[in-house]
PAMAR-64424 format. One record per atom (N, C-alpha, C): x, y negated, z negated; residue in three letters. Coordinates in steps of 0.02 Angstrom, whole numbers. Layout:
BEGIN
     xx     yy     zz   r
      X      Y      Z Ala
...
This chain:
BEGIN
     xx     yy     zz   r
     43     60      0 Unk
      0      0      0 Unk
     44    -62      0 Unk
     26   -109     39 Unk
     62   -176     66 Unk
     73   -200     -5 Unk
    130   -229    -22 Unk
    145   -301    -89 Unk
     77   -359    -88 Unk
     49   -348   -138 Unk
     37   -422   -122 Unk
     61   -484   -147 Unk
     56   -545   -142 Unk
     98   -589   -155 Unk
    137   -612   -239 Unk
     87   -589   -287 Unk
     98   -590   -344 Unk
    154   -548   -366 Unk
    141   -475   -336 Unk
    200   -420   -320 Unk
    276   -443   -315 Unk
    258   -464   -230 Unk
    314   -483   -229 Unk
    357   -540   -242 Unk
    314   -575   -271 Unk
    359   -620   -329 Unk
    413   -617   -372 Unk
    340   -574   -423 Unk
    369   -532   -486 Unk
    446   -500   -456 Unk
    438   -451   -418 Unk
    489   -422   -382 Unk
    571   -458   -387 Unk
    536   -508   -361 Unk
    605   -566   -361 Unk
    627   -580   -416 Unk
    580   -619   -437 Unk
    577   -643   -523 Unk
    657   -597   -550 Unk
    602   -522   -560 Unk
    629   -468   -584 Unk
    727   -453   -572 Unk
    719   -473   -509 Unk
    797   -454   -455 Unk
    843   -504   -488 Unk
    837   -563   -495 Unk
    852   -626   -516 Unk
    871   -605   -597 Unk
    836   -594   -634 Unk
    860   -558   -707 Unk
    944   -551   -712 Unk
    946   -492   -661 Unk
   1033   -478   -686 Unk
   1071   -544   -666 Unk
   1054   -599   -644 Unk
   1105   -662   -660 Unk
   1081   -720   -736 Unk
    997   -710   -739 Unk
    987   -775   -789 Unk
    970   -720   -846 Unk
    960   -673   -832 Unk
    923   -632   -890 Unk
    859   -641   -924 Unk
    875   -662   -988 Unk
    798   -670  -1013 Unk
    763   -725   -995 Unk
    769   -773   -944 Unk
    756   -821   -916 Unk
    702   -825   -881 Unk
    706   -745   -853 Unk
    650   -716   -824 Unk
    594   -698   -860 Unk
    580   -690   -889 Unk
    513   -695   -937 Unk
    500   -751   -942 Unk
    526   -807   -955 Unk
    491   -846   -957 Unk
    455   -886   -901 Unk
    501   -888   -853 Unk
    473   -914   -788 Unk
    426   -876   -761 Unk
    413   -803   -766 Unk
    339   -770   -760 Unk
    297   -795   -785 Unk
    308   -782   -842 Unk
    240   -860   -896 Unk
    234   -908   -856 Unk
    263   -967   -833 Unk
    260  -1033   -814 Unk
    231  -1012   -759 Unk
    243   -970   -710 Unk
    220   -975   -629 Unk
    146   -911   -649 Unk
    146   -875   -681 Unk
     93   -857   -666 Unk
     35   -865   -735 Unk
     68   -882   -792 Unk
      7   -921   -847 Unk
     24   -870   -888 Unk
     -7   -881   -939 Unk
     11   -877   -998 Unk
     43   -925  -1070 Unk
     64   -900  -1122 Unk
     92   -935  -1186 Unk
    165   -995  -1145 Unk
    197   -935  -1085 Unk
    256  -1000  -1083 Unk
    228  -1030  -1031 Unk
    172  -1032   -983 Unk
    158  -1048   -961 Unk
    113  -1124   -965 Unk
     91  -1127  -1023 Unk
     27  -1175  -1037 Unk
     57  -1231  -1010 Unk
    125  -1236  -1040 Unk
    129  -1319  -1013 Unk
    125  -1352   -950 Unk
    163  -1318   -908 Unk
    160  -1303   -841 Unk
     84  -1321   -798 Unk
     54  -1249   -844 Unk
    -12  -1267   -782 Unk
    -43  -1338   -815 Unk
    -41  -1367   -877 Unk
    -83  -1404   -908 Unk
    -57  -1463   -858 Unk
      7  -1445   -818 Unk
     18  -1533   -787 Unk
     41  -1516   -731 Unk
     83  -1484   -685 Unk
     78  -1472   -613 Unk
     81  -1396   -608 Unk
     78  -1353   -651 Unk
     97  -1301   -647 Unk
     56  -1275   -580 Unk
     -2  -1266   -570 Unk
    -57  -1230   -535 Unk
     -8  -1256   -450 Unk
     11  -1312   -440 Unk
     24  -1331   -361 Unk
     90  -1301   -351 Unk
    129  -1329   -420 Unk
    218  -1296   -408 Unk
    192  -1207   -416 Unk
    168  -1179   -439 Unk
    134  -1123   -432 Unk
    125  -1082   -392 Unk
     79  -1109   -355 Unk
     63  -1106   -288 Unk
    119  -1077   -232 Unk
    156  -1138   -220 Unk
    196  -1129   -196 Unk
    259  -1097   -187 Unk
    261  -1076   -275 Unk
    309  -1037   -281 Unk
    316   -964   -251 Unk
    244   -939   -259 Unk
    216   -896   -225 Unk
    222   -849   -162 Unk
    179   -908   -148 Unk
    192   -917    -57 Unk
    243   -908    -24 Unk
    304   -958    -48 Unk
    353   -951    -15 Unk
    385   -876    -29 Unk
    403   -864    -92 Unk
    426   -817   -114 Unk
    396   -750    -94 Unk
    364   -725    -80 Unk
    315   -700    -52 Unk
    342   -667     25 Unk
    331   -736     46 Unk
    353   -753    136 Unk
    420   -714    133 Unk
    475   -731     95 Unk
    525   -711     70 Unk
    549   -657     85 Unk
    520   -616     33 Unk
    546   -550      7 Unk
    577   -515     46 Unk
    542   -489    102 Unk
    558   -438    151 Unk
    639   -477    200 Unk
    648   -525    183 Unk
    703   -539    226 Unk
    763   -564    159 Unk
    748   -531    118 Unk
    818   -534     60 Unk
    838   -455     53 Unk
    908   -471     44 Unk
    926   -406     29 Unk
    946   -410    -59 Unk
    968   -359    -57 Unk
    981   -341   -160 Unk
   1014   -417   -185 Unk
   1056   -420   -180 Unk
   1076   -466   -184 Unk
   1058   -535   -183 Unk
   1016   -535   -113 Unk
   1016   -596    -97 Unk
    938   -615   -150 Unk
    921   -572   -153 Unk
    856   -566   -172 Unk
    857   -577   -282 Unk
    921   -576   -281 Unk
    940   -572   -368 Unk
    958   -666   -363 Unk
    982   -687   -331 Unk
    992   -770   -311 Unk
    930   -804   -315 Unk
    894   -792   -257 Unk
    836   -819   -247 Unk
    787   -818   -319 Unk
    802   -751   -365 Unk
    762   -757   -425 Unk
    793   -789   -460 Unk
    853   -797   -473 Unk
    857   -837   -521 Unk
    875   -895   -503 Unk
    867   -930   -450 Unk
    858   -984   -451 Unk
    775  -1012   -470 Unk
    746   -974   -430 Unk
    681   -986   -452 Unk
    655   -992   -529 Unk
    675   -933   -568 Unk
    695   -925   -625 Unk
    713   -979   -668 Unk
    751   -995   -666 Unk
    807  -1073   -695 Unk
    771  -1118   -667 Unk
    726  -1136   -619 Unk
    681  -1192   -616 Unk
    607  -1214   -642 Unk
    586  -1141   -641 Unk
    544  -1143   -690 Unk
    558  -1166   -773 Unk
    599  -1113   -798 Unk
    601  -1160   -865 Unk
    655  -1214   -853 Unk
    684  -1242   -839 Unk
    700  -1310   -815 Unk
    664  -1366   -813 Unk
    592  -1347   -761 Unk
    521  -1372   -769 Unk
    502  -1393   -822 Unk
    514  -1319   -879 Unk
    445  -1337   -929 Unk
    487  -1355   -973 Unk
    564  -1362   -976 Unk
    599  -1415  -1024 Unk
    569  -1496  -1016 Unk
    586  -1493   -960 Unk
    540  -1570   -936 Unk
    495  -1587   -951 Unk
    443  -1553   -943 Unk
    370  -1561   -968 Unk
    363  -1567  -1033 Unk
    390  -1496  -1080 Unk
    387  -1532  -1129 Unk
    425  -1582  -1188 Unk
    465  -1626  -1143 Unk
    505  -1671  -1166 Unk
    476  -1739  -1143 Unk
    408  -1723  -1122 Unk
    363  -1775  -1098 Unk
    378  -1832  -1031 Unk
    439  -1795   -987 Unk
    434  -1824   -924 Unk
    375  -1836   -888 Unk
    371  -1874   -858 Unk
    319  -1901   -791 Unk
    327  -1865   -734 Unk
    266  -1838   -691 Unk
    289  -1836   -611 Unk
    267  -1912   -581 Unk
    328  -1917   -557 Unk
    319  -1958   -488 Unk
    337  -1968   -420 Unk
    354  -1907   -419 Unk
    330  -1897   -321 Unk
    261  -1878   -293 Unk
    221  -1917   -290 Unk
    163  -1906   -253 Unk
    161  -1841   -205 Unk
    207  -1837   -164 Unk
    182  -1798   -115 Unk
    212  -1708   -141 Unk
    215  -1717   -211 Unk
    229  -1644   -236 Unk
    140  -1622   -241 Unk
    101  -1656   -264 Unk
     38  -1647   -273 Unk
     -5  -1664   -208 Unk
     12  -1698   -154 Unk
    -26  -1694    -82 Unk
    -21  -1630    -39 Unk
    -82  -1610    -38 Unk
    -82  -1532      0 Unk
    -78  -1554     55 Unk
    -72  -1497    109 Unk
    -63  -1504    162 Unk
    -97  -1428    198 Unk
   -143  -1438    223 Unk
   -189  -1377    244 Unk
   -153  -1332    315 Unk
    -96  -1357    304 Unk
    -50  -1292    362 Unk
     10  -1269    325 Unk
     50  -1321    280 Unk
    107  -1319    270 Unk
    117  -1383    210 Unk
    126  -1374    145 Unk
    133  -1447    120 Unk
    200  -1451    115 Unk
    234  -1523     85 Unk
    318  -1514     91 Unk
    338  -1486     43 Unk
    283  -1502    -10 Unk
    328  -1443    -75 Unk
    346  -1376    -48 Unk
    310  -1353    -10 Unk
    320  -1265      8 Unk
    389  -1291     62 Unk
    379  -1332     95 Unk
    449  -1354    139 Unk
    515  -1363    101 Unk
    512  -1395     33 Unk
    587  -1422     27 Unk
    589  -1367    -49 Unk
    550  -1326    -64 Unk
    551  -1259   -106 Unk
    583  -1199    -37 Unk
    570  -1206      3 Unk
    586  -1164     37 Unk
    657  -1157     75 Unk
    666  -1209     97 Unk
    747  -1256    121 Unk
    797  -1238     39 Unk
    776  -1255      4 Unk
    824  -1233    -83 Unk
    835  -1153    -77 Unk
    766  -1123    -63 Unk
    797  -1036    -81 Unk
    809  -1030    -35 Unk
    822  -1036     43 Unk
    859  -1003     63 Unk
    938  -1011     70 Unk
    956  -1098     40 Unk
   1028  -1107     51 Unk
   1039  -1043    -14 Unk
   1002  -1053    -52 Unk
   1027  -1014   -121 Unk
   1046   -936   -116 Unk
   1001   -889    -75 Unk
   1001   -845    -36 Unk
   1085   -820    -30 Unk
   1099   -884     16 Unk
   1156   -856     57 Unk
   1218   -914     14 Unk
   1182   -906    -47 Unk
   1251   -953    -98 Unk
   1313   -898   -125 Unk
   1358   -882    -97 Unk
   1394   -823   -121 Unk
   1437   -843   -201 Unk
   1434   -938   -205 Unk
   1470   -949   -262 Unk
   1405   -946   -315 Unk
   1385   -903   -351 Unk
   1338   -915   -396 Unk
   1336   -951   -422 Unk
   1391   -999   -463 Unk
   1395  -1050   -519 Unk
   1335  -1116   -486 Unk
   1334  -1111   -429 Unk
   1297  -1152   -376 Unk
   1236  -1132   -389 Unk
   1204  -1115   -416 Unk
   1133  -1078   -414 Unk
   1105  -1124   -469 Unk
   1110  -1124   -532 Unk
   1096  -1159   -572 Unk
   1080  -1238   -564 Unk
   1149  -1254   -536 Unk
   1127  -1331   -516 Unk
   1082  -1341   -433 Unk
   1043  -1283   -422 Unk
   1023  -1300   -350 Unk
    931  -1283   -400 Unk
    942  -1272   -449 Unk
    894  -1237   -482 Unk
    859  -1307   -526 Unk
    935  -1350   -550 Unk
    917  -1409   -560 Unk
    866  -1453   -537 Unk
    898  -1446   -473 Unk
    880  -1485   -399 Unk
    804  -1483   -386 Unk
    776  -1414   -379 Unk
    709  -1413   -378 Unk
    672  -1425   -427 Unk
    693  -1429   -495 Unk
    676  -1459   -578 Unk
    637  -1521   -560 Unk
    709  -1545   -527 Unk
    705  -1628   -560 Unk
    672  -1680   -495 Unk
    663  -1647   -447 Unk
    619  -1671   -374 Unk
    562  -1689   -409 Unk
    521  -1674   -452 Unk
    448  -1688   -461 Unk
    458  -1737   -491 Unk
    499  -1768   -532 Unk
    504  -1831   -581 Unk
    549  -1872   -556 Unk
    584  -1878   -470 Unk
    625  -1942   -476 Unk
    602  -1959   -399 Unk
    574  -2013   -388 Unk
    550  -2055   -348 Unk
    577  -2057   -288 Unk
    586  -1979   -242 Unk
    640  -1989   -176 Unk
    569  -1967   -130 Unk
    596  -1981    -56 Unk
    556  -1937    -12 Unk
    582  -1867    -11 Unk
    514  -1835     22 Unk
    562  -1765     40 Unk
    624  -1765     84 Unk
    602  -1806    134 Unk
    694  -1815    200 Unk
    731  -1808    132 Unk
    744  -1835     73 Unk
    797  -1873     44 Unk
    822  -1799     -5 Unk
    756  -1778    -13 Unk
    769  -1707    -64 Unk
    810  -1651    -12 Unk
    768  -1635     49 Unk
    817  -1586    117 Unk
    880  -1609    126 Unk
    911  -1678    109 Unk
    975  -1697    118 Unk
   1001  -1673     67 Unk
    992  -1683      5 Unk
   1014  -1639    -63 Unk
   1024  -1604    -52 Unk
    997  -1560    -15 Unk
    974  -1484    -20 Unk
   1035  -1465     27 Unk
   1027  -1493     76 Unk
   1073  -1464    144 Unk
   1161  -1474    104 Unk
   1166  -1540     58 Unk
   1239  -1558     33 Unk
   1239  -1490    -21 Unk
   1184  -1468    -55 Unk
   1235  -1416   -113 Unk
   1267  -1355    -80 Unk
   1200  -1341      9 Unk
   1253  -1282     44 Unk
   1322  -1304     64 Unk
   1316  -1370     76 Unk
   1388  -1370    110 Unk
   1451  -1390     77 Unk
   1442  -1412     12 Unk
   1481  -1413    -45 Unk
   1509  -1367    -75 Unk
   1568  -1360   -101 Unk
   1590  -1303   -127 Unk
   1584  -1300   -224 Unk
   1595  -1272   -247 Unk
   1564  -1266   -346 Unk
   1609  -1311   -351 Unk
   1674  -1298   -339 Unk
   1744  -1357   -356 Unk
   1708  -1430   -341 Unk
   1692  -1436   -274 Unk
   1684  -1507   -259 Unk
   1607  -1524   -305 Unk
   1560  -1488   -358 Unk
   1526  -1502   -395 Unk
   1543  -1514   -439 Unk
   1607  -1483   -469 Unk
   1672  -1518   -530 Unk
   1693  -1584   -502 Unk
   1697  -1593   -464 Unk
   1736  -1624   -445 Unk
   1691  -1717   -460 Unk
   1626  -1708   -438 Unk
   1581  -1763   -434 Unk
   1546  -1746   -508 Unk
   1570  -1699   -556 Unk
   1550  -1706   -606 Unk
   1610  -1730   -650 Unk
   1674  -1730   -635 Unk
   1713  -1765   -668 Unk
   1733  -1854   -663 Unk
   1697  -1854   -606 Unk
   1705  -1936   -583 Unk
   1657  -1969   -620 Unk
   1582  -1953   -649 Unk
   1569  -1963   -676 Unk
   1551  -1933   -753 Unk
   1623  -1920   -781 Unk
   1633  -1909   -860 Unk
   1688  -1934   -868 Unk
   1679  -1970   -918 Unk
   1715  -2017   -967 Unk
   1722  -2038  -1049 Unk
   1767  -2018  -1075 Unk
   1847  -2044  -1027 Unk
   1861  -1982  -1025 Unk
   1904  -1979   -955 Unk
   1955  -1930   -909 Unk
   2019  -1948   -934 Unk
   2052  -1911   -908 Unk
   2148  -1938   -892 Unk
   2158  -1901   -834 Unk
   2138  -1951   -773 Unk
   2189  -1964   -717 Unk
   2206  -1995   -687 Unk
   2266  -1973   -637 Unk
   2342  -2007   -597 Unk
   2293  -2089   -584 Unk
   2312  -2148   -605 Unk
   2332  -2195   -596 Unk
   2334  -2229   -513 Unk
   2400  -2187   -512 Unk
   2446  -2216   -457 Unk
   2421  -2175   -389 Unk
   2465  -2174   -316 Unk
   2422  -2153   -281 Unk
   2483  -2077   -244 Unk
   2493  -2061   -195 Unk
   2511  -1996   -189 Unk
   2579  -2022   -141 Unk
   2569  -2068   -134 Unk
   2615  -2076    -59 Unk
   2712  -2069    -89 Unk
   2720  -2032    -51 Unk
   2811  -2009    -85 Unk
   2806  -1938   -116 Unk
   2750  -1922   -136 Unk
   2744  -1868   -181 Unk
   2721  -1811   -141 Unk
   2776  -1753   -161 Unk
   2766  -1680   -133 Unk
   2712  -1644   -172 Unk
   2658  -1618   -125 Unk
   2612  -1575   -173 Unk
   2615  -1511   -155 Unk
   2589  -1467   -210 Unk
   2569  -1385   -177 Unk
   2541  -1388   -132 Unk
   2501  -1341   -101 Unk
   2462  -1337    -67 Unk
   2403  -1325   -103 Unk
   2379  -1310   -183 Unk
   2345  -1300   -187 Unk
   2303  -1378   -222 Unk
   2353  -1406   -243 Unk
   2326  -1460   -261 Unk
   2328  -1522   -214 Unk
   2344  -1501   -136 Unk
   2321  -1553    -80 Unk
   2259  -1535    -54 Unk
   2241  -1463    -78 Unk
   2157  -1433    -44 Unk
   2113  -1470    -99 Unk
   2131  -1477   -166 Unk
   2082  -1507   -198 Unk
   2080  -1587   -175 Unk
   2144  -1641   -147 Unk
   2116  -1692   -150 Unk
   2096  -1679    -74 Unk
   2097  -1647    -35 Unk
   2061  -1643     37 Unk
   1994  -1632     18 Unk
   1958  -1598    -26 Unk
   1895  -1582    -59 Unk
   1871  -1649    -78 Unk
   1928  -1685   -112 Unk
   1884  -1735   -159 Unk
   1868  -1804    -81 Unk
   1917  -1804    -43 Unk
   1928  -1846     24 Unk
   1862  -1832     55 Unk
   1839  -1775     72 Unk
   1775  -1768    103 Unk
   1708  -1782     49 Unk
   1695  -1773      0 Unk
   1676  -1817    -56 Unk
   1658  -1891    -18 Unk
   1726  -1921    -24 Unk
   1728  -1972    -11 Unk
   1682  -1990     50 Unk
   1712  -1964    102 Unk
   1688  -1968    174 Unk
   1612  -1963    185 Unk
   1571  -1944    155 Unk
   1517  -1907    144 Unk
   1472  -1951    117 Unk
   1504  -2012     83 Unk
   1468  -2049     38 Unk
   1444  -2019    -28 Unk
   1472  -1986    -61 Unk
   1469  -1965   -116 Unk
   1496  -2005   -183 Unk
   1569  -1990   -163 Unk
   1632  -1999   -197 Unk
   1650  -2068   -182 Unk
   1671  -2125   -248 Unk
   1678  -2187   -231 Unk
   1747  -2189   -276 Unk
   1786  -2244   -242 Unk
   1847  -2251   -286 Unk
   1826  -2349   -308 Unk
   1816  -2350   -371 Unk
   1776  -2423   -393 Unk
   1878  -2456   -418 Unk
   1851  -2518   -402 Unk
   1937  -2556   -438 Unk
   1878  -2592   -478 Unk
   1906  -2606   -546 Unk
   1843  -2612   -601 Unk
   1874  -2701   -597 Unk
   1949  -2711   -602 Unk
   1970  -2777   -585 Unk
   1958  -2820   -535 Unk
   1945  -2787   -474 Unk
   1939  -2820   -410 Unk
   1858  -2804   -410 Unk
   1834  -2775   -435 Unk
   1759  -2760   -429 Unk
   1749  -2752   -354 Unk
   1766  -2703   -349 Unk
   1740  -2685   -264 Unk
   1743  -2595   -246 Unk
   1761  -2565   -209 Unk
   1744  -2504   -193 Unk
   1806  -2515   -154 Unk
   1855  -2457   -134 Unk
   1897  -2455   -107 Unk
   1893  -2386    -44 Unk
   1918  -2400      6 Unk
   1925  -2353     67 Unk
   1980  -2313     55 Unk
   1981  -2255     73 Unk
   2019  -2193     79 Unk
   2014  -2185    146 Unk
   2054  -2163    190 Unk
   2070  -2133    241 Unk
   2109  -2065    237 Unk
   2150  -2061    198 Unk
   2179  -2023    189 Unk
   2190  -1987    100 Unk
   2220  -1937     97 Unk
   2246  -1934     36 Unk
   2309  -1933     -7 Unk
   2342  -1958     34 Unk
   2423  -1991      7 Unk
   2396  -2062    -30 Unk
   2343  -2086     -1 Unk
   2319  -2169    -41 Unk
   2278  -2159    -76 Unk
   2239  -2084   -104 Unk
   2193  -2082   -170 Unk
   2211  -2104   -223 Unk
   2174  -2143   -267 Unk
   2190  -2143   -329 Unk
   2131  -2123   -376 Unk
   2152  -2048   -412 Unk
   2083  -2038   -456 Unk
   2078  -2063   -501 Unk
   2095  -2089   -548 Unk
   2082  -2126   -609 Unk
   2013  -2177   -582 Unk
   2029  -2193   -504 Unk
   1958  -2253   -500 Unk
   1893  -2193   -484 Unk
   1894  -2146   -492 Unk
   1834  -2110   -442 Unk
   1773  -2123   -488 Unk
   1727  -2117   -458 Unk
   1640  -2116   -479 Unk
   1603  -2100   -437 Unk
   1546  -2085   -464 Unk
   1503  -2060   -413 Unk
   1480  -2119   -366 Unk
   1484  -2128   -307 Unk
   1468  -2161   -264 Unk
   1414  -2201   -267 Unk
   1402  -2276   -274 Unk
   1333  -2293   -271 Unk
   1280  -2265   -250 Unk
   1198  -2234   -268 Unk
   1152  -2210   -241 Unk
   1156  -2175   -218 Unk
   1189  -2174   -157 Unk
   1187  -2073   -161 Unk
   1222  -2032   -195 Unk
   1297  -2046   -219 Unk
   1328  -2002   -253 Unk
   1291  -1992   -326 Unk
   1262  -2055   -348 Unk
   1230  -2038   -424 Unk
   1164  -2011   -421 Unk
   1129  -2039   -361 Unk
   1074  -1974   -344 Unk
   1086  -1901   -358 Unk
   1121  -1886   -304 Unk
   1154  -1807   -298 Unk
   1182  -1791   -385 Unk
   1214  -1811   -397 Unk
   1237  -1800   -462 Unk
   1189  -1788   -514 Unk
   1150  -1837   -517 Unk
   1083  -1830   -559 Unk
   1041  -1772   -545 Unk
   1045  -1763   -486 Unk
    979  -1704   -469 Unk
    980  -1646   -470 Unk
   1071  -1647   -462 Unk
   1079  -1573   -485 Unk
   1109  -1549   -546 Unk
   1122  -1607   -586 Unk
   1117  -1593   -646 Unk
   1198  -1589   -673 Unk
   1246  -1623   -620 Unk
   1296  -1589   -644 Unk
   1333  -1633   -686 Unk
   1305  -1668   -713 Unk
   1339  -1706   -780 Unk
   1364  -1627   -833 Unk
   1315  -1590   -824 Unk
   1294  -1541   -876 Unk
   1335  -1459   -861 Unk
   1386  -1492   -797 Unk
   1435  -1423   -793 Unk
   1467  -1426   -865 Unk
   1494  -1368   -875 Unk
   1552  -1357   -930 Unk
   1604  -1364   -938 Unk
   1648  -1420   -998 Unk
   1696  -1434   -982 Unk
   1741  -1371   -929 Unk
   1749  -1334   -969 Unk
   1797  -1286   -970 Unk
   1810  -1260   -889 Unk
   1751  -1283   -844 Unk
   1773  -1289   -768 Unk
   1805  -1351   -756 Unk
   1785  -1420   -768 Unk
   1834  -1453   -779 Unk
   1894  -1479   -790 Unk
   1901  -1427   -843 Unk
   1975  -1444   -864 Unk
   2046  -1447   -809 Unk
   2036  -1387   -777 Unk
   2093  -1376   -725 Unk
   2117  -1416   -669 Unk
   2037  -1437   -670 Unk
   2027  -1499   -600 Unk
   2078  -1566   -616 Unk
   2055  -1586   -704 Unk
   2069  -1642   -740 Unk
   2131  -1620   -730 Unk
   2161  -1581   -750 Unk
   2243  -1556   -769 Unk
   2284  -1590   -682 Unk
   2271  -1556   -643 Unk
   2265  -1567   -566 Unk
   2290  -1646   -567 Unk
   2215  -1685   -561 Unk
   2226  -1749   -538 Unk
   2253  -1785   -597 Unk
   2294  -1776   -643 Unk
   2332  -1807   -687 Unk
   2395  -1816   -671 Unk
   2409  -1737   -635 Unk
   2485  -1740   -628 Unk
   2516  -1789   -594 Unk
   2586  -1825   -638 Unk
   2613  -1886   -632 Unk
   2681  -1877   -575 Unk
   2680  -1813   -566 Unk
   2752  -1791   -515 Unk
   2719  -1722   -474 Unk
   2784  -1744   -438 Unk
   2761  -1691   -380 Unk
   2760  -1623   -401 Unk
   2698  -1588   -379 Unk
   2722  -1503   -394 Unk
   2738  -1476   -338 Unk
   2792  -1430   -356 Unk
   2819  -1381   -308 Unk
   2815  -1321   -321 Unk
């Protein structure tokens, strides 16, 4: 007998477990009702619901083991993510999370664009903050175009370059000052400022001179200087915000920090 959609939810839900674990119970509650559920449906639960569904649903048959343990727990981690929000008495205000759409609404569009980058996310640590991502869409005032651009940057970002825009904005740091030019690097620590360079390029990643009050150009990365980095006006603090990555752990951090400190060349 065919799945039906509740089925194959659960299914997922379920697959998703061996990365969030008990996480999964609760996001069953939230998406399909119940005790962890109440809050949820009492305020958008029934539409984010909905959709969760549907898509997931649509899903199933084109995940494999794997891909299919991602997809849950991202889903997973957004649900209670959700109902942290909710009940910490956030607001929705994106309108068009609650405008149906009798073929296709965008919630089922930009819920659907998230699991599948997530799908085919092979760095897991990425899952969580893409899990963020769909959290925090219902309470911050973007269009959908603006959320699919999110969406499309966490596939094409690497976990490092999410350290990376999570260390620009944490403070205080300790790093290099000065800028690279004269200085021999590894190779492994010229792939990280080539990481942090496309950052840059991208409009993410901003290098602020707090004296000159202005924003400074990079072309290259012999002329970086990280000690100025931040998240980029508006979009970089968008992105940053939405996926939550103020809230990585130091302890990924640290190595990055260690990295862009160093005052001499490594060989």
């Amino acid at each position: 007998m065919p799945q039906d959609k509740e089925s194959r939810t659960k299914e997922i839900l379920e697959a998703g477990g061996e990365i969030v674990g008990s996480a999964t119970g609760a996001a069953a509650g939230l998406i399909f009702g119940g005790p962890a559920g109440a809050v949820g449906g009492a305020a958008i639960g029934p539409v984010v619901s909905r959709a969760i569904v549907h898509v997931c649903s649509q899903l199933s048959d084109r995940l494999s083991g794997r891909q299919k343990a991602r997809v849950g727990a991202v889903v997973s981690y957004a649900a209670v993510f959700l109902k942290e929000k909710l009940e910490s008495g956030a607001e929705l205000r994106n309108k068009w999370i609650l405008q149906g759409d009798p073929e296709r609404s965008k919630t089922e569009e930009v819920l659907e664009g998230c699991l599948l980058k997530a799908r085919d996310t092979y760095e897991e640590k990425k899952l969580k903050h893409m899990a963020r991502l769909l959290a925090n869409i219902p309470f911050i005032d973007i269009s959908s175009e603006l959320a699919n651009q999110a969406i499309v940057m966490s596939e094409q970002l690497t976990y490092r370059q999410f350290c990376i825009l999570s260390l620009a904005a944490t403070f205080p740091r300790h790093l290099r000052k000065d800028n690279y030019v004269g200085i021999v690097l590894s190779h492994e620590h010229q792939f990280l400022l080539e990481e942090a360079l496309d950052l840059h390029r991208r409009g993410l990643l901003g290098f602020y001179d707090s004296k000159e009050q202005k924003y400074l150009l990079f072309l290259d990365t012999q002329h970086m200087q990280p000690a100025l980095m931040v998240p980029h006006l508006l979009l970089g603090e968008t992105f940053v915000h939405l996926l939550g990555l103020r809230d990585i752990e130091r302890t990924d951090l640290d190595s990055i920090e260690k990295m862009l400190a160093a005052p001499k060349a490594l060989s």
